[in-house]
C-alpha positions in Angstrom: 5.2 -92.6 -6.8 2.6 -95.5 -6.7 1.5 -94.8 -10.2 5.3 -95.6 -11.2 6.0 -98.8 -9.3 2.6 -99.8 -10.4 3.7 -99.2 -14.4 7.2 -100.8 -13.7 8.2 -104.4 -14.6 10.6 -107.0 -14.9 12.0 -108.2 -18.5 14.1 -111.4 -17.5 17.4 -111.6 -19.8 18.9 -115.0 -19.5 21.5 -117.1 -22.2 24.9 -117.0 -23.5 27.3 -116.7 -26.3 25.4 -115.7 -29.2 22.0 -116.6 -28.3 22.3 -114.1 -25.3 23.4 -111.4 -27.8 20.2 -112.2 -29.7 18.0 -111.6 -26.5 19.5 -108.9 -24.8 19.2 -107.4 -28.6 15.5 -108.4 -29.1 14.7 -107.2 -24.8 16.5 -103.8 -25.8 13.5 -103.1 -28.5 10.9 -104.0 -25.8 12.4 -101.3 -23.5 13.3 -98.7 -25.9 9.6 -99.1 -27.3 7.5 -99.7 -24.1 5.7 -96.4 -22.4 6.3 -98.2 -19.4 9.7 -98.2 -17.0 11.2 -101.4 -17.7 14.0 -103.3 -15.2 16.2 -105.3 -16.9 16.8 -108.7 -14.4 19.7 -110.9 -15.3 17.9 -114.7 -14.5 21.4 -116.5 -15.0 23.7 -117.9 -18.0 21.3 -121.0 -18.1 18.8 -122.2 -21.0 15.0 -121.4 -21.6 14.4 -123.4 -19.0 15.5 -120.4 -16.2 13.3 -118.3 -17.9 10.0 -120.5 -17.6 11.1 -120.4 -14.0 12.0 -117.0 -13.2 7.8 -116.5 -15.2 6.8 -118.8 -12.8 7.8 -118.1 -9.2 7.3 -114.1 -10.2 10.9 -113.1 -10.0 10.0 -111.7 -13.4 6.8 -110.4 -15.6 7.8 -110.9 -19.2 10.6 -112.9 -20.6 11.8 -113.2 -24.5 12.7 -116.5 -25.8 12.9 -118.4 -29.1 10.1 -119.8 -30.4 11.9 -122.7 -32.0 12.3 -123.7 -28.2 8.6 -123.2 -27.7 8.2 -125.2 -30.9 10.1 -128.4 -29.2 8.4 -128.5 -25.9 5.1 -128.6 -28.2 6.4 -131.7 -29.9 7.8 -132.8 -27.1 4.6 -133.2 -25.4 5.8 -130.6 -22.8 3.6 -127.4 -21.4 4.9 -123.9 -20.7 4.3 -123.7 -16.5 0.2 -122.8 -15.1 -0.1 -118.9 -16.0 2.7 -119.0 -18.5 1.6 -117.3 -21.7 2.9 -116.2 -25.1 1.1 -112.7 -25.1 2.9 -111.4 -28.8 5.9 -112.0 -30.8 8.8 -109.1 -32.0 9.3 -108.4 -35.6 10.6 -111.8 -37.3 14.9 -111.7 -37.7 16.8 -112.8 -40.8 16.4 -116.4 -40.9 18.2 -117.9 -43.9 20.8 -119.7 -43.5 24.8 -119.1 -45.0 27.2 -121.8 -46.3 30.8 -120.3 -45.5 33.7 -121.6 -48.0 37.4 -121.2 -48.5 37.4 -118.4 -51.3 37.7 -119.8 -54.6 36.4 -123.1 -53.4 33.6 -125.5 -55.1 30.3 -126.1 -54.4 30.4 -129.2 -51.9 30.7 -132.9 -53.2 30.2 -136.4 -51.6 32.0 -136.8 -48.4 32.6 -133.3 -47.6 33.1 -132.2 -43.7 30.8 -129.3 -43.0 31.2 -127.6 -39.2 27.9 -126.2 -37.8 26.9 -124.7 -34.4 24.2 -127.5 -33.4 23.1 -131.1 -34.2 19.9 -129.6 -35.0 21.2 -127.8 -37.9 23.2 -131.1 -39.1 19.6 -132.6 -40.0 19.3 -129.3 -42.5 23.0 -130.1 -44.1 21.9 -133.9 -44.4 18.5 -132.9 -45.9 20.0 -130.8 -48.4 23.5 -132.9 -49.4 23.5 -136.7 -49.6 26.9 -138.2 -48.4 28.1 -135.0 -46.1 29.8 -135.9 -43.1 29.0 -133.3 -40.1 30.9 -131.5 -37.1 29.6 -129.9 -34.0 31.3 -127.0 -32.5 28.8 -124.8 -30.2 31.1 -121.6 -31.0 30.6 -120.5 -34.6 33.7 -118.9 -34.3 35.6 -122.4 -33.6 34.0 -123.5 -36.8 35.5 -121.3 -38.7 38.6 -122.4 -37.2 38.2 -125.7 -38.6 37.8 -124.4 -41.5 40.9 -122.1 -42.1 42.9 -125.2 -40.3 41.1 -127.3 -43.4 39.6 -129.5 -40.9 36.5 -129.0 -42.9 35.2 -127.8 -46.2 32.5 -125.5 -45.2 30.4 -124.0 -42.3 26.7 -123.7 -42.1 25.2 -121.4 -40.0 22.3 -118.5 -39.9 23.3 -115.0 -41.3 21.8 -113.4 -38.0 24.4 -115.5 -35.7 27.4 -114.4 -38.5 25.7 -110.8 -38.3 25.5 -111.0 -34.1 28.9 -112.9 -33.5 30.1 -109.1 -35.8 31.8 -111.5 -38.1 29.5 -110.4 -41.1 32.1 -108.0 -43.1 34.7 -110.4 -42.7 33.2 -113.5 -44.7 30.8 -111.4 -47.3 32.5 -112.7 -50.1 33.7 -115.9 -48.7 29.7 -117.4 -47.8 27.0 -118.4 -49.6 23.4 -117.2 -48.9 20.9 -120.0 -49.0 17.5 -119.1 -50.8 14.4 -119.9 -49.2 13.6 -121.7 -51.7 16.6 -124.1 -51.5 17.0 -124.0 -47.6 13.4 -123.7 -45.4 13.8 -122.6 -42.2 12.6 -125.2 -39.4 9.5 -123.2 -37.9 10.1 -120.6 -35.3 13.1 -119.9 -36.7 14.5 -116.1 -36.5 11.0 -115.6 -34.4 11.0 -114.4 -30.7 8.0 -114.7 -28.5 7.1 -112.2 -25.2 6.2 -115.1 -22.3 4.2 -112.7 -19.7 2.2 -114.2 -16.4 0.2 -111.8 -13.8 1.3 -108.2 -14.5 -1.4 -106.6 -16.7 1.2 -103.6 -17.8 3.7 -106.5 -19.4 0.8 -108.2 -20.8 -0.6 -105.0 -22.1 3.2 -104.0 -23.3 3.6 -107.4 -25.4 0.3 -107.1 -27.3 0.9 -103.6 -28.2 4.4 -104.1 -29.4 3.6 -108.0 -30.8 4.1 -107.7 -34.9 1.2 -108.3 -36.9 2.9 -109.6 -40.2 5.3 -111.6 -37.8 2.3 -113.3 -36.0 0.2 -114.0 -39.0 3.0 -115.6 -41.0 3.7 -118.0 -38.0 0.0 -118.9 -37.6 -0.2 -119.7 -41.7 3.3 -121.4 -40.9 1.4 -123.7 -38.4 -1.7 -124.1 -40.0 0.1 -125.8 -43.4 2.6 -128.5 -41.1 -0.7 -129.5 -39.2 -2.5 -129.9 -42.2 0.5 -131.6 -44.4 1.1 -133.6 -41.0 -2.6 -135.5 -41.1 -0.9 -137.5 -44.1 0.7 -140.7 -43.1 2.9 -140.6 -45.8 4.6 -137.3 -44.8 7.7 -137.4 -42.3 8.8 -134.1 -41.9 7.7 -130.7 -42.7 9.3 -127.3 -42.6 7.1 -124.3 -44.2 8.3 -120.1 -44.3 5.8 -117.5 -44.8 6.8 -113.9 -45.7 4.2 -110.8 -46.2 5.7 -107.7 -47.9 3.3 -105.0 -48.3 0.3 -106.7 -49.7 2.3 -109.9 -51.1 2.6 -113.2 -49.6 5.2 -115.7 -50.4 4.9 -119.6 -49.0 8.1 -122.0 -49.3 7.6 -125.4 -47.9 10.3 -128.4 -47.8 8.8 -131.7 -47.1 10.1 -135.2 -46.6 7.7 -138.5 -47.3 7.6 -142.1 -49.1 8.6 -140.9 -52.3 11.5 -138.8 -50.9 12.1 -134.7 -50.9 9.4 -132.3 -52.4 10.0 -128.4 -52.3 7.1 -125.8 -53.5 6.3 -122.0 -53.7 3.5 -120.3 -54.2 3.3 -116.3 -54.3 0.0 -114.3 -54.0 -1.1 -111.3 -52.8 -2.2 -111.4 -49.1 -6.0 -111.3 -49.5 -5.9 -114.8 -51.4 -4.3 -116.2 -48.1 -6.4 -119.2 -47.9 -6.1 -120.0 -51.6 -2.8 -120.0 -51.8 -2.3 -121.9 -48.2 -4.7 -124.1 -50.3 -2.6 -124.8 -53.4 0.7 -125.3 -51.5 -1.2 -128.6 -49.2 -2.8 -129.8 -52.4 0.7 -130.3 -54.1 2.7 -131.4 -51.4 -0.9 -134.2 -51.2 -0.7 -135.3 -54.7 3.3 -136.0 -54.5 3.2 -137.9 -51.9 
């Protein structure tokens, strides 16, 4: 009996709307794949915030959250709380992003109304499009309610909230799926980290069940922005990594003095460094 409340802990679930289906998704791998009994422990409806919390004053031992989030608070200048750590990361979700059109309909032109779930996705739109006018409804499916009303002329959102608000099958052929190529995620994206403090079972649990491609792809992610970063002429940054088998592809989307720049470079994985190489020397010589 000891041995089993010794093993047991605490995953905190917290959120809502579509980002709570995410979590509660990504929590039910971690306790379907942990040896360990695992209690489920509802921290609230609230933001990421609750779950730094919860970490903090014990209520719970591990907690999953978006690393986008984590991401922020960086910039932000803002630290996780004293014992807080990220102690692995789950496999990486789909994180391209969809346009959604009326069927038949163009290709967007100047002073278009596009509906998206978050202001911070109205800075991707305006990156991409020059003269788009954007909406912000929190539920996606009220943006598509704009849309069939004609109240706008397209939805952007990610394919995993379409997939996780079940509204895939009905839009297949009505959206768009943006290339990598054409549309680089903001870093973190589609990525969920395992927070852990004090219980050595949920710290043990997260490094055994972190994903290797997942965290390496994140780590040449960083390494490139903080590199491209050191150059005063650079503004903004976004870079995606992927590793299949023993290829690695690098898409980076970057913003300076001289305006927008997108590059690729494929490899295999062994030649990481040269190719992390290649893709800071050409975003350096065009800016």
């Amino acid at each position: 009996m000891r041995k089993d409340l010794d093993e047991m802990y605490r995953l905190g679930l917290y959120g809502n709307g579509i980002e709570r289906i995410k979590l509660k998704k990504a929590v039910q791998i971690i306790q379907k794949a942990s040896a360990s009994q695992v209690k489920i422990v509802d921290i609230g409806h609230d933001n990421f915030d609750s779950a730094c919390e919860a970490l903090e004053l014990g209520s719970v031992d591990m907690a999953v959250v978006d690393m986008a989030q984590l991401i922020r608070m960086e910039k932000n200048d803002e630290n996780l709380p004293y014992g807080v750590v990220i102690s692995g990361v789950l496999k990486r979700g789909d994180s391209r992003y969809v346009m959604i059109r009326k069927r038949h309909a163009k290709d967007l032109i100047e002073n278009a109304v596009v509906a998206t779930d978050s202001y911070s996705k109205t800075e991707r739109i305006k990156h991409m499009y020059d003269g788009i006018s954007c909406v912000v409804e929190t539920d996606i499916r009220k943006c598509i309610e704009k849309l069939d009303a004609s109240e706008c002329d397209a939805v952007f959102v990610l394919l995993e909230d379409i997939k996780a608000a079940r509204l895939h099958n009905s839009f297949l052929y009505r959206y768009t799926i943006m290339d990598y190529g054409e549309c680089v995620p903001v870093h973190g994206e589609g990525v969920y980290a395992m927070l852990t403090k004090g219980k050595k079972e949920a710290v043990r649990t997260a490094r055994e069940l972190s994903h290797k491609s997942t965290a390496e792809c994140f780590e040449i992610e960083d390494d490139i922005i903080s590199r491209v970063m050191q150059n005063v002429y650079v503004k903004t940054c976004d870079v995606y990594a992927r590793i299949s088998s023993d290829r690695l592809e690098i898409y980076a989307d970057v913003t300076g003095n001289r305006g927008r720049i997108r590059v690729n470079e494929r490899g295999t994985f062994v030649n990481k460094n040269l190719i992390i190489t290649k893709i800071v020397d050409r975003i350096s010589k065009s800016m």
